[in-house]
N, CA, C and O atoms as a CHARMM CRD file, in Angstrom:
* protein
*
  348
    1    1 UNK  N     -2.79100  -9.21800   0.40300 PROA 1      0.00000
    2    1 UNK  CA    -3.26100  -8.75100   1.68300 PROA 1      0.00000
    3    1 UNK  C     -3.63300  -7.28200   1.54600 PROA 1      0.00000
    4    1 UNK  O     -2.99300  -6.55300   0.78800 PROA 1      0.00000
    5    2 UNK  N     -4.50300  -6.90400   2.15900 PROA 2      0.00000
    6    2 UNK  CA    -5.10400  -5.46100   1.92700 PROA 2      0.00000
    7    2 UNK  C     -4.96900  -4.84900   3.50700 PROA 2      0.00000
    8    2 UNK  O     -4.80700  -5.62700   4.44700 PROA 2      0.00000
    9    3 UNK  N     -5.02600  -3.81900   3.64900 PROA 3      0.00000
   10    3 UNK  CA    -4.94700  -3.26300   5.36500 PROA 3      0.00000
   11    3 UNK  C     -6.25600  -1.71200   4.96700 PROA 3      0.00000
   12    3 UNK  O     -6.25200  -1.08200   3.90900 PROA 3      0.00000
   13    4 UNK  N     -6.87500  -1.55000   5.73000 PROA 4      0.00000
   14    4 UNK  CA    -7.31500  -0.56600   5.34100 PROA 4      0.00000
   15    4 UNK  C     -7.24400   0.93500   6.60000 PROA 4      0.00000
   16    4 UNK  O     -7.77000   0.50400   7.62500 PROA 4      0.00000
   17    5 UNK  N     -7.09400   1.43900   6.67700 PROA 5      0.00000
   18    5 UNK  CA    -6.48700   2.91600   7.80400 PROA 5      0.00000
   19    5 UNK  C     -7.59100   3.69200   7.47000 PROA 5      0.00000
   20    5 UNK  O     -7.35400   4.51600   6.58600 PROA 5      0.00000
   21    6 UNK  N     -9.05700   3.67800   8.03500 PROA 6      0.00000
   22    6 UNK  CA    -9.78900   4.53200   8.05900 PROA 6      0.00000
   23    6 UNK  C     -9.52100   6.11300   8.13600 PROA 6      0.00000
   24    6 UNK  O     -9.68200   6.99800   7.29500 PROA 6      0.00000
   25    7 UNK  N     -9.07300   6.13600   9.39300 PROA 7      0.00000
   26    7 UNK  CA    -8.69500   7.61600  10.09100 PROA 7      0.00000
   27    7 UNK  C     -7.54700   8.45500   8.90500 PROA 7      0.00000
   28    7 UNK  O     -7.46100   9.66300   8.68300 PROA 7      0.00000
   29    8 UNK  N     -6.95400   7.59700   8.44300 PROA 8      0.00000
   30    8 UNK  CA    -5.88700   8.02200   7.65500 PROA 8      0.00000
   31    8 UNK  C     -6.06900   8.03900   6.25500 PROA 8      0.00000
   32    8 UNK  O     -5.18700   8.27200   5.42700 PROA 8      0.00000
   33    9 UNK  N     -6.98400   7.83900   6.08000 PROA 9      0.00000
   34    9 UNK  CA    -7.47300   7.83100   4.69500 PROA 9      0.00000
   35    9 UNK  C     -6.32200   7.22100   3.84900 PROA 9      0.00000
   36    9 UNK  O     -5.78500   7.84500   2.93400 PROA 9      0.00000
   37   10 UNK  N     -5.98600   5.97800   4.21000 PROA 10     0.00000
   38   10 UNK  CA    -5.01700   5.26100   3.61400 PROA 10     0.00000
   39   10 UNK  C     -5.58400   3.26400   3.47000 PROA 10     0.00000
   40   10 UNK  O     -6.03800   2.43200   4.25600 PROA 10     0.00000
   41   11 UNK  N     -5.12600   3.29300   1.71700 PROA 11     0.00000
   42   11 UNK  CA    -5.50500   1.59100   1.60900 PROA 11     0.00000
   43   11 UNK  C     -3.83000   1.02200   1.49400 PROA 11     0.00000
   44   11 UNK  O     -2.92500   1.55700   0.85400 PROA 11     0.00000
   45   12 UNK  N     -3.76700  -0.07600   2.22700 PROA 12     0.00000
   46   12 UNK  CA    -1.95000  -0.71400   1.92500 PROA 12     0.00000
   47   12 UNK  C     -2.22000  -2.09800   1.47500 PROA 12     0.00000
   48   12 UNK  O     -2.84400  -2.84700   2.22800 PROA 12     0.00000
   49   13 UNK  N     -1.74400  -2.57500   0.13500 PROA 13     0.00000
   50   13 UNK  CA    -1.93800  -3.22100  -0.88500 PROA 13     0.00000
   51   13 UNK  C     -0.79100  -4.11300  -0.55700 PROA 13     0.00000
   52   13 UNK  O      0.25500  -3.54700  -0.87200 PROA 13     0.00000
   53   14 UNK  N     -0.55600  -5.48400   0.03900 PROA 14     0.00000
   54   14 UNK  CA     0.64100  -5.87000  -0.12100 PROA 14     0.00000
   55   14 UNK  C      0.77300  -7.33900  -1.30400 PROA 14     0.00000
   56   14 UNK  O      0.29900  -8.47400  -1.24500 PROA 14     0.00000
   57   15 UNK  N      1.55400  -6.71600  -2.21500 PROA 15     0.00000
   58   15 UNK  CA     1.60300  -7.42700  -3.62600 PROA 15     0.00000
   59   15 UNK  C      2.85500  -8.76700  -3.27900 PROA 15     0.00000
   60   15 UNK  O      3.64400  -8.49900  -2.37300 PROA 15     0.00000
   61   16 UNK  N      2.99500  -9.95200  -3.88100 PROA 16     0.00000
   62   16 UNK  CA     4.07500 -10.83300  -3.70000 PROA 16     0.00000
   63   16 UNK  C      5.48600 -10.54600  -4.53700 PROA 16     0.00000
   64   16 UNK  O      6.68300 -10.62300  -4.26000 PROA 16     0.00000
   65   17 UNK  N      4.58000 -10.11600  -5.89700 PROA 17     0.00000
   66   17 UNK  CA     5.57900  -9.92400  -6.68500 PROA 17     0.00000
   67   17 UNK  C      5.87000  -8.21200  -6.30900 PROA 17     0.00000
   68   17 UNK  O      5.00000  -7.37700  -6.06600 PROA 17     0.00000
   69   18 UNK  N      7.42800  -7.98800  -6.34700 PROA 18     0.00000
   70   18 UNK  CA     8.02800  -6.71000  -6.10100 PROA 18     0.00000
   71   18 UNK  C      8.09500  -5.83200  -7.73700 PROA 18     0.00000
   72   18 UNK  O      7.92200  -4.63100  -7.94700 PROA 18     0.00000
   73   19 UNK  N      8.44400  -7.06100  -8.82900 PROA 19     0.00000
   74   19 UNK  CA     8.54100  -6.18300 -10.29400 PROA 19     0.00000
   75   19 UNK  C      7.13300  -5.71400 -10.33000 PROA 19     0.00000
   76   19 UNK  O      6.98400  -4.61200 -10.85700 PROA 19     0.00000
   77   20 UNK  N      5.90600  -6.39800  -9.81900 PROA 20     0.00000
   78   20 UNK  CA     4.55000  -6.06800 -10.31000 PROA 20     0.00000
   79   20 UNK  C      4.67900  -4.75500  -9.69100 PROA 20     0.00000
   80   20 UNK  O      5.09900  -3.78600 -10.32300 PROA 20     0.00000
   81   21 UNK  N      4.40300  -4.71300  -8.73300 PROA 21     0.00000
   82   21 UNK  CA     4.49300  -3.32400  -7.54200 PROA 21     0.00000
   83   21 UNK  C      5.05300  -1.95400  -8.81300 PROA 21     0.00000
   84   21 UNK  O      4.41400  -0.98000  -9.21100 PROA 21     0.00000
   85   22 UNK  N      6.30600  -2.35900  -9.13100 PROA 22     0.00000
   86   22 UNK  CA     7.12300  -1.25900  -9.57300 PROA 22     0.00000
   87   22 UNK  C      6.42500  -0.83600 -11.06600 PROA 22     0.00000
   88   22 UNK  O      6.58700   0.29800 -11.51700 PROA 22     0.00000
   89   23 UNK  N      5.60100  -1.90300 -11.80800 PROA 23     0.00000
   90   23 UNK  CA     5.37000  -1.97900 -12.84000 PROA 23     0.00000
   91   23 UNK  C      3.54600  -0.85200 -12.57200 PROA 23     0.00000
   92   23 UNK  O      3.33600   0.15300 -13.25100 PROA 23     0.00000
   93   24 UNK  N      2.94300  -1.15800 -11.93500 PROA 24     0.00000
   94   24 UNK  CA     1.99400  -0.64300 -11.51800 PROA 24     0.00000
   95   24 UNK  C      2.48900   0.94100 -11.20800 PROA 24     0.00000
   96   24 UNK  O      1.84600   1.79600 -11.81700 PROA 24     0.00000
   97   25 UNK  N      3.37100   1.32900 -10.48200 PROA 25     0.00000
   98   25 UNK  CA     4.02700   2.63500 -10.59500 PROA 25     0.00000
   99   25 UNK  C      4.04900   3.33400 -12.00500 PROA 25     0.00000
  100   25 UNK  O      3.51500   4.34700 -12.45600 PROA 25     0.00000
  101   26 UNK  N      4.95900   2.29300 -12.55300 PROA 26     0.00000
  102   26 UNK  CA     5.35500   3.36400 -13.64400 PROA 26     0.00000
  103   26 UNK  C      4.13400   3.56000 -14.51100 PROA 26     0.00000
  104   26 UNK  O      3.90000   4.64800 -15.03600 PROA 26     0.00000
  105   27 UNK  N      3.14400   2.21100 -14.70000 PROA 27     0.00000
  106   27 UNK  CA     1.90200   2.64500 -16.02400 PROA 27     0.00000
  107   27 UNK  C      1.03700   3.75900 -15.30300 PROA 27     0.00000
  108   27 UNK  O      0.34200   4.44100 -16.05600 PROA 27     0.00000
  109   28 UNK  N      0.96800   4.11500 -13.56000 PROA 28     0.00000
  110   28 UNK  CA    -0.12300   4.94400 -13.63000 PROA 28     0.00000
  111   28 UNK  C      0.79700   6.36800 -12.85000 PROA 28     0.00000
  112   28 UNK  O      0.47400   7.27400 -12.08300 PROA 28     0.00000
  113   29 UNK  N      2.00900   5.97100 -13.50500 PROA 29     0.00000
  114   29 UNK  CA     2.62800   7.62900 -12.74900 PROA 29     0.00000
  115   29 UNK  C      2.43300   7.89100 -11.68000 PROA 29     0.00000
  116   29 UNK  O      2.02700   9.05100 -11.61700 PROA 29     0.00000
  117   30 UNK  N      2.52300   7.26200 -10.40000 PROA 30     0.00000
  118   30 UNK  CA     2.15200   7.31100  -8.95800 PROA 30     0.00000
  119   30 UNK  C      1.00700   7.75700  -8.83100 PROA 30     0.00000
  120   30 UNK  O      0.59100   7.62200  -7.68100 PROA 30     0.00000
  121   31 UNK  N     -0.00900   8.45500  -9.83800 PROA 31     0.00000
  122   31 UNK  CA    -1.41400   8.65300  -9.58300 PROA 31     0.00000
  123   31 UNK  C     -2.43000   7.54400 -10.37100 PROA 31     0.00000
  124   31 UNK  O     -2.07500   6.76700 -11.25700 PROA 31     0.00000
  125   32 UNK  N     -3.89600   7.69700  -9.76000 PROA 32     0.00000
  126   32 UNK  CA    -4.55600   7.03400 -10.62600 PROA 32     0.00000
  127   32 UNK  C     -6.25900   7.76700 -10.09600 PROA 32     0.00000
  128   32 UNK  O     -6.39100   8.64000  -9.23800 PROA 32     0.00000
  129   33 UNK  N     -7.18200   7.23100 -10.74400 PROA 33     0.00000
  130   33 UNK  CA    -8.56700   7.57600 -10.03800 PROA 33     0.00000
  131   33 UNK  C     -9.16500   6.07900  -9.42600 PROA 33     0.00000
  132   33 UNK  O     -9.07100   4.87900  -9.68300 PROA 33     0.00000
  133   34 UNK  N    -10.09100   7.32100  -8.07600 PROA 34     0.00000
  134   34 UNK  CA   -10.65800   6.58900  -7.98500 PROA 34     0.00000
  135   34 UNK  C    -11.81600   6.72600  -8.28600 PROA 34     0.00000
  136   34 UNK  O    -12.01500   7.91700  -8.52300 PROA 34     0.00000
  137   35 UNK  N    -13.36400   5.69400  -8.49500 PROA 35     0.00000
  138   35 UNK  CA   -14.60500   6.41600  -8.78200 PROA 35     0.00000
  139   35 UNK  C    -15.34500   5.63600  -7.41500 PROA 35     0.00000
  140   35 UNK  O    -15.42800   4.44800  -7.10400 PROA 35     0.00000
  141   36 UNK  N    -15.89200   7.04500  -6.69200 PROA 36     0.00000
  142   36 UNK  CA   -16.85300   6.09300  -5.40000 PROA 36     0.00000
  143   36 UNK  C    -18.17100   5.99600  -5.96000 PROA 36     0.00000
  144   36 UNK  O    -18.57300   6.27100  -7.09100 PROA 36     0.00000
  145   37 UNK  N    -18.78800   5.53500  -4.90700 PROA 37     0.00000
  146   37 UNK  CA   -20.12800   4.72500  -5.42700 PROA 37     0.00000
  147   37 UNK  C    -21.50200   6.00500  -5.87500 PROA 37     0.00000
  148   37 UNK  O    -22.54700   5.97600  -6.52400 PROA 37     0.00000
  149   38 UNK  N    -20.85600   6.86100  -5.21500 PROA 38     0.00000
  150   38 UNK  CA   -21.69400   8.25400  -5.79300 PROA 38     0.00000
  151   38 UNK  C    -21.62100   8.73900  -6.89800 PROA 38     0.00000
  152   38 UNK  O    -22.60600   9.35200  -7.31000 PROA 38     0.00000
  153   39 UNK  N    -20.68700   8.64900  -7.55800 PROA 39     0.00000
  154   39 UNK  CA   -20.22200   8.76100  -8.97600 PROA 39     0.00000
  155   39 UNK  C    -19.14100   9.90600  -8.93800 PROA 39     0.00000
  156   39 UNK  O    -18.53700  10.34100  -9.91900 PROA 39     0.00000
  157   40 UNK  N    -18.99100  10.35400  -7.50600 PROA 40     0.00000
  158   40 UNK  CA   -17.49800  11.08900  -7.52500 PROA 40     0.00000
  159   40 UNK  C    -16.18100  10.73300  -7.78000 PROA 40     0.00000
  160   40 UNK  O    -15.90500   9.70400  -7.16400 PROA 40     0.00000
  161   41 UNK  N    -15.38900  11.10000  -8.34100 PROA 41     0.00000
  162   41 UNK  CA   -14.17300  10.56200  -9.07600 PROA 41     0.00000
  163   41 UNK  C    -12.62100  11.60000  -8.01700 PROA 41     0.00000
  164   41 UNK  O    -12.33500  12.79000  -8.15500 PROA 41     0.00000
  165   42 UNK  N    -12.11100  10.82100  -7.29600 PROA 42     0.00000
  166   42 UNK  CA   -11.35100  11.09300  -6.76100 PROA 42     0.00000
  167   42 UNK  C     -9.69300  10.67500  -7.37800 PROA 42     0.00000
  168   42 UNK  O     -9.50500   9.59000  -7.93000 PROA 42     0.00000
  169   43 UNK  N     -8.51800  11.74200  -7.18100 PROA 43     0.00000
  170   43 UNK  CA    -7.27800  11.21200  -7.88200 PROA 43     0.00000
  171   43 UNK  C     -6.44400  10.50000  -6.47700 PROA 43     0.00000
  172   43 UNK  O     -6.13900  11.17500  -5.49400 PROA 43     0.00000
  173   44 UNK  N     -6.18400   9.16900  -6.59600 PROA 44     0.00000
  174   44 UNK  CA    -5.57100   9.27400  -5.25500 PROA 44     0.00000
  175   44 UNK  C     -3.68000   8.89800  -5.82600 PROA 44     0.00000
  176   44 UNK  O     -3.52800   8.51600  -6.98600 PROA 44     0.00000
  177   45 UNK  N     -2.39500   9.06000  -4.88800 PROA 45     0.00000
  178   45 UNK  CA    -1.42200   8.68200  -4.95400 PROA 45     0.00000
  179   45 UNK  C     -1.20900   7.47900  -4.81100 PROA 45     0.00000
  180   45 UNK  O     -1.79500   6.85300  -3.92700 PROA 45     0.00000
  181   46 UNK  N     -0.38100   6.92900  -5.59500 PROA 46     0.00000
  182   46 UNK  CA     0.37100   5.50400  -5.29800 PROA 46     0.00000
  183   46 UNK  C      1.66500   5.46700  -5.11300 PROA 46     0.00000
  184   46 UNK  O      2.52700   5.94900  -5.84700 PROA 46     0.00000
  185   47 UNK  N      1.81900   4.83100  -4.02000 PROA 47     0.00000
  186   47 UNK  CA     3.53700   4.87000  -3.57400 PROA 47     0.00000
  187   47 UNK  C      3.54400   3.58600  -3.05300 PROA 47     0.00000
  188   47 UNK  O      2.59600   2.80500  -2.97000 PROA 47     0.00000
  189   48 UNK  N      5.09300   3.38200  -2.59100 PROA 48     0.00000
  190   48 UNK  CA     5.49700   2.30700  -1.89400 PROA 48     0.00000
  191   48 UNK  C      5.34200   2.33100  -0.79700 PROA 48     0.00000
  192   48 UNK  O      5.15800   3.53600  -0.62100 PROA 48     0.00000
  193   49 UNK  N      5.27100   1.87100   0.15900 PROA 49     0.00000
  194   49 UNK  CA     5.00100   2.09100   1.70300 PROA 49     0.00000
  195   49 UNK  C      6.01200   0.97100   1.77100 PROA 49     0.00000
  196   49 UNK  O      5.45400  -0.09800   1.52500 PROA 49     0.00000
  197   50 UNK  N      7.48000   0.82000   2.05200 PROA 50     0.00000
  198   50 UNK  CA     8.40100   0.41900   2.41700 PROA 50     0.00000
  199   50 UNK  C      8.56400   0.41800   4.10600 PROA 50     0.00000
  200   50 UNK  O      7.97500   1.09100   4.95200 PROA 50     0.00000
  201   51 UNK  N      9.82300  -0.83000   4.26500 PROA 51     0.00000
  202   51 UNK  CA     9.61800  -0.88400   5.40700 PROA 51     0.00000
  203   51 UNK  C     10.58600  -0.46700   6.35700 PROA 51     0.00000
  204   51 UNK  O     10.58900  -0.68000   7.56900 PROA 51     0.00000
  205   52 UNK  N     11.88400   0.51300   5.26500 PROA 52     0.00000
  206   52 UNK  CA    12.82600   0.63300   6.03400 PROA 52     0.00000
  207   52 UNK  C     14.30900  -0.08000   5.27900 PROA 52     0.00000
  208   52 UNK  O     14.61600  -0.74500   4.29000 PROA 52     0.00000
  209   53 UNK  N     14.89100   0.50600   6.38100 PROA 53     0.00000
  210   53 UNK  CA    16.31500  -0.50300   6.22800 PROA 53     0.00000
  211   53 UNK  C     16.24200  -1.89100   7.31100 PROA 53     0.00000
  212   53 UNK  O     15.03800  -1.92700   7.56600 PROA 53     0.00000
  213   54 UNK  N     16.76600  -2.82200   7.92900 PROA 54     0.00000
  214   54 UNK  CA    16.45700  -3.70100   8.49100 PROA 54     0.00000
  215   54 UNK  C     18.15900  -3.99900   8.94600 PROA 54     0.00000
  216   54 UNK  O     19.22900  -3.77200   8.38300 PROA 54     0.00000
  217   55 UNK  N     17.76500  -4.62900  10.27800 PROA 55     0.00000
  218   55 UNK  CA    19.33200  -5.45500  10.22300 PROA 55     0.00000
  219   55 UNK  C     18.80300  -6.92500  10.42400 PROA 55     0.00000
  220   55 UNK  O     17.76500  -7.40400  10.88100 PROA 55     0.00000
  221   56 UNK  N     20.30400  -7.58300   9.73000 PROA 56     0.00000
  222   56 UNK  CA    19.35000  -9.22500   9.71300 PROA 56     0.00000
  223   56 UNK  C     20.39200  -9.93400  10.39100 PROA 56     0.00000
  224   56 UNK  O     21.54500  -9.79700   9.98100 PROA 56     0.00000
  225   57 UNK  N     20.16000 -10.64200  11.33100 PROA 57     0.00000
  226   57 UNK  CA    21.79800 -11.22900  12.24200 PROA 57     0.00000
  227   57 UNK  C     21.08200 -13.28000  11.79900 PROA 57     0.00000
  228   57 UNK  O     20.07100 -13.95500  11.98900 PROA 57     0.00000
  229   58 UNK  N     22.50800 -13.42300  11.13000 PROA 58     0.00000
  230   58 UNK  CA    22.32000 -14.86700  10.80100 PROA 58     0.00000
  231   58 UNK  C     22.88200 -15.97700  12.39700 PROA 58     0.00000
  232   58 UNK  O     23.69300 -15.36400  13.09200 PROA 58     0.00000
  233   59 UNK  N     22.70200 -16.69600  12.66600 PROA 59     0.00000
  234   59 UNK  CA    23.10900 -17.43000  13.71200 PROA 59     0.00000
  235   59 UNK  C     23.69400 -18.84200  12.71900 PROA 59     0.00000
  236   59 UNK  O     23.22600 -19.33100  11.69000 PROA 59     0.00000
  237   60 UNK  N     25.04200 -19.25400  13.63500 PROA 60     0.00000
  238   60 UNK  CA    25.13200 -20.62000  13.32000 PROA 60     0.00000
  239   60 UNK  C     25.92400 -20.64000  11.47100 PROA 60     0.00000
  240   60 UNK  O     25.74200 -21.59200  10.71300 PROA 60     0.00000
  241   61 UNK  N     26.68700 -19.50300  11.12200 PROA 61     0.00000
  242   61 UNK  CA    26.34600 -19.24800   9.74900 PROA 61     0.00000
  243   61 UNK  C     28.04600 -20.50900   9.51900 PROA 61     0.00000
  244   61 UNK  O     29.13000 -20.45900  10.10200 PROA 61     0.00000
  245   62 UNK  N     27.66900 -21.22200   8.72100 PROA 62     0.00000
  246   62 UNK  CA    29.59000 -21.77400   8.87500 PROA 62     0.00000
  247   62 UNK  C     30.24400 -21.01000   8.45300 PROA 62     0.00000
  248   62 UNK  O     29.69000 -20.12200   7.80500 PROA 62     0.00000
  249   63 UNK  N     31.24900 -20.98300   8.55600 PROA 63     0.00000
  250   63 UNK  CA    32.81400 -20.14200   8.08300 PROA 63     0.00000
  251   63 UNK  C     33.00200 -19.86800   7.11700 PROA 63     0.00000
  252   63 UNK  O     33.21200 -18.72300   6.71600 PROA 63     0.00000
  253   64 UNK  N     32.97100 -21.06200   6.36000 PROA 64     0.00000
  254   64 UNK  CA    33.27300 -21.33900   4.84900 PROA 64     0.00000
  255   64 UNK  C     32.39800 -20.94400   3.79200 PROA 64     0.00000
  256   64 UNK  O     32.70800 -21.18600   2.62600 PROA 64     0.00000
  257   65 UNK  N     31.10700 -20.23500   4.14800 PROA 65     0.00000
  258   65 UNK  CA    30.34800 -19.47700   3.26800 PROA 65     0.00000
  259   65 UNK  C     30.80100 -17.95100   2.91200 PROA 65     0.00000
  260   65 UNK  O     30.83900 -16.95100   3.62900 PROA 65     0.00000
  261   66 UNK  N     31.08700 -18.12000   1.71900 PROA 66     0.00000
  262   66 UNK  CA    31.99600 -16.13200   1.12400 PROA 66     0.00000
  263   66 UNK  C     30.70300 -15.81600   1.00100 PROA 66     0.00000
  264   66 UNK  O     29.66500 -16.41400   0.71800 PROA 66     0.00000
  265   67 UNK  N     31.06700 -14.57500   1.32200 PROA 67     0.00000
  266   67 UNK  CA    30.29400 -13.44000   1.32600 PROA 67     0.00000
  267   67 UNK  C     29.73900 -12.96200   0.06200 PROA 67     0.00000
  268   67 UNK  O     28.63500 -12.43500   0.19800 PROA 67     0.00000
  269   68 UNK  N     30.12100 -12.99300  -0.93200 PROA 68     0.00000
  270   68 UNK  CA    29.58800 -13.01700  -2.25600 PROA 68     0.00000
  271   68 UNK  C     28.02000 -14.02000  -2.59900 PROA 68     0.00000
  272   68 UNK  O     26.94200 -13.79800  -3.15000 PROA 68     0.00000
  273   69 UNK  N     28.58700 -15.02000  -2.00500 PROA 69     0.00000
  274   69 UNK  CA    27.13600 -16.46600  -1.88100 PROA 69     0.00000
  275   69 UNK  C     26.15400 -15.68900  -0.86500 PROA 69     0.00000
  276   69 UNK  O     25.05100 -15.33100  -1.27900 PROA 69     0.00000
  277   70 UNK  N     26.44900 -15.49300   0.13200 PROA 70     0.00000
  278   70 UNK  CA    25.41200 -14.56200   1.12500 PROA 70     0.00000
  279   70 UNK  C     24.97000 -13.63900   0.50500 PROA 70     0.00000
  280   70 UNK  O     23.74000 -13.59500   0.55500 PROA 70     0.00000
  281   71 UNK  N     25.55400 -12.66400  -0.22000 PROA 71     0.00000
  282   71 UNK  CA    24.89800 -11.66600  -0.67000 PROA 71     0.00000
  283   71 UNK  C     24.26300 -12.07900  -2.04300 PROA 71     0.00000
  284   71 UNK  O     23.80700 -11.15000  -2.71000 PROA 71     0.00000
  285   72 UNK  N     24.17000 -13.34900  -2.55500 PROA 72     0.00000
  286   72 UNK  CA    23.75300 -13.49800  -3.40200 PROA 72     0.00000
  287   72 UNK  C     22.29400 -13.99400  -2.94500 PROA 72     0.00000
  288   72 UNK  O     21.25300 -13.49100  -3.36700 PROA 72     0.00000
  289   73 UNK  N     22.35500 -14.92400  -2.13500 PROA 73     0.00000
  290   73 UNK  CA    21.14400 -15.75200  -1.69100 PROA 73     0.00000
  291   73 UNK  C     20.12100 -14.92500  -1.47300 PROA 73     0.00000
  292   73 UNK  O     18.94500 -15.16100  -1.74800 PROA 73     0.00000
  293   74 UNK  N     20.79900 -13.40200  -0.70100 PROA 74     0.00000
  294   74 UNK  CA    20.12500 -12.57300   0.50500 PROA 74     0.00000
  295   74 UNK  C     19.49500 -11.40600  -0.36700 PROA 74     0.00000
  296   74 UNK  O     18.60300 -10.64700   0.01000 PROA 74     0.00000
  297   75 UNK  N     20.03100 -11.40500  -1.41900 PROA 75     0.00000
  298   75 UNK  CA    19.62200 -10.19900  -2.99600 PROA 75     0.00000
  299   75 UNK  C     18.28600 -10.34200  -3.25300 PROA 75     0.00000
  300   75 UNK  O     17.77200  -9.35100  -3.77200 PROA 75     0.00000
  301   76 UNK  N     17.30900 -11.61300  -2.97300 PROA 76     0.00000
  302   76 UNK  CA    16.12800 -11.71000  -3.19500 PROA 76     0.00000
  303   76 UNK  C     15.26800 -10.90000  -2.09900 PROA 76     0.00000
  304   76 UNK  O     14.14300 -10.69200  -2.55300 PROA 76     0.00000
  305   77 UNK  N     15.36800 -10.58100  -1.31200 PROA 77     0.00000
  306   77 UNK  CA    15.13100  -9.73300  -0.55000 PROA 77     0.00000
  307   77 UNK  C     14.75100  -8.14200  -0.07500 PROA 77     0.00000
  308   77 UNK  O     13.98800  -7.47700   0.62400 PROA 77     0.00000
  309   78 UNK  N     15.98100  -8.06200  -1.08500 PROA 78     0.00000
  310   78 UNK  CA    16.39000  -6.15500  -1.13800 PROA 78     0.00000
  311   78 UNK  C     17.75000  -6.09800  -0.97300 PROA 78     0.00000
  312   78 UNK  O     18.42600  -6.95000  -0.39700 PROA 78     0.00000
  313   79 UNK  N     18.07300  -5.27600  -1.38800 PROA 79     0.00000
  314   79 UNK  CA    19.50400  -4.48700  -1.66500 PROA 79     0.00000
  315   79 UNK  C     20.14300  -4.84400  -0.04600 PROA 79     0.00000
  316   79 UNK  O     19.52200  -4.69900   1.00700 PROA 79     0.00000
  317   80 UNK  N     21.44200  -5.30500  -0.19200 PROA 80     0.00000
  318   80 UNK  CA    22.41200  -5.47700   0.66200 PROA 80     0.00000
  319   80 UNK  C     23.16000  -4.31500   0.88100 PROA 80     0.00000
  320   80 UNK  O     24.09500  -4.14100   0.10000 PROA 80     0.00000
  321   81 UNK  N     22.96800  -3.44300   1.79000 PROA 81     0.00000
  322   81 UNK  CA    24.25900  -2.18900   1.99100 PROA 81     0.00000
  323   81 UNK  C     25.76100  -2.77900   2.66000 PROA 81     0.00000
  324   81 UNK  O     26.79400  -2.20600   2.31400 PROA 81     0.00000
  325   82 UNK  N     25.80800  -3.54300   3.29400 PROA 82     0.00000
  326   82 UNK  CA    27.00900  -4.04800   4.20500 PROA 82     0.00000
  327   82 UNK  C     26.69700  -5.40000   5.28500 PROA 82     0.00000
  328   82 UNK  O     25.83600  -5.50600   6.15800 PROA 82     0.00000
  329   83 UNK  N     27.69600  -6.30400   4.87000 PROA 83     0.00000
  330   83 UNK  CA    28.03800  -7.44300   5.57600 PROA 83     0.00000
  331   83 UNK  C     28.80100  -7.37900   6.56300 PROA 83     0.00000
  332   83 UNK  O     29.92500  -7.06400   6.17200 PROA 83     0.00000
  333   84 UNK  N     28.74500  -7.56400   7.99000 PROA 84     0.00000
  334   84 UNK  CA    29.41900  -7.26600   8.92400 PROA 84     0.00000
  335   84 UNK  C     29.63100  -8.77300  10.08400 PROA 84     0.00000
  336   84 UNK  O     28.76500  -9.17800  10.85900 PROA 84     0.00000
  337   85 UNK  N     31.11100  -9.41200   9.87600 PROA 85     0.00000
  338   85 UNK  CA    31.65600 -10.15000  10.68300 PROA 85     0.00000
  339   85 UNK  C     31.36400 -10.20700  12.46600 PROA 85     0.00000
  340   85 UNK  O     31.71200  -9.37800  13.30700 PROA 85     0.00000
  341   86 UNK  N     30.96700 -10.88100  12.56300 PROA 86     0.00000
  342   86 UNK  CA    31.31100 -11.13100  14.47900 PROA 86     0.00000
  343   86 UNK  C     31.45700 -12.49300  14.86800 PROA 86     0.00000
  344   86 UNK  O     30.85700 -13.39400  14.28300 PROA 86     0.00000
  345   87 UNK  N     32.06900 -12.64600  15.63300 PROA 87     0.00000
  346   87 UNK  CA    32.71300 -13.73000  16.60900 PROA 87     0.00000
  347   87 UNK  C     31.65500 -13.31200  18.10600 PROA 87     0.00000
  348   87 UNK  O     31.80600 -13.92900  19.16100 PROA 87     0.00000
């Protein structure tokens, strides 16, 4: 998916794979060029445009699932900071 932000002079690239993303970082050192159709050669930045921290509320979750299995399932996702109980 591509988004493009005229006013902001910003392109947002959204990749499936997350290792690709990171891998694309490191070969072009958060910079890279661009060349426009004039033959001007512009350097632009590459970063992540992340979305935050998030809270995620499960409904219906049974009892008997440890928290270790949740945070395992839920790891595909992004980093787990804290699991928090409610009744």
């Amino acid at each position: 998916m591509i988004q493009i932000d005229g006013p902001r002079r910003q392109v947002f690239i959204k990749l499936v794979d997350l290792r690709h993303a990171h891998n694309i970082l490191q070969t072009t050192q958060d910079r890279d060029e661009y060349k426009h159709s004039s033959g001007e050669v512009s350097i632009v930045r590459i970063e992540v445009a992340g979305m935050g921290t998030k809270r995620v509320r499960i409904a219906n979750l049974l009892p008997e699932i440890k928290e270790g299995t949740l945070r395992m399932h839920l790891a595909q996702y992004g980093e787990i900071r804290d699991i928090q109980e409610e009744k």
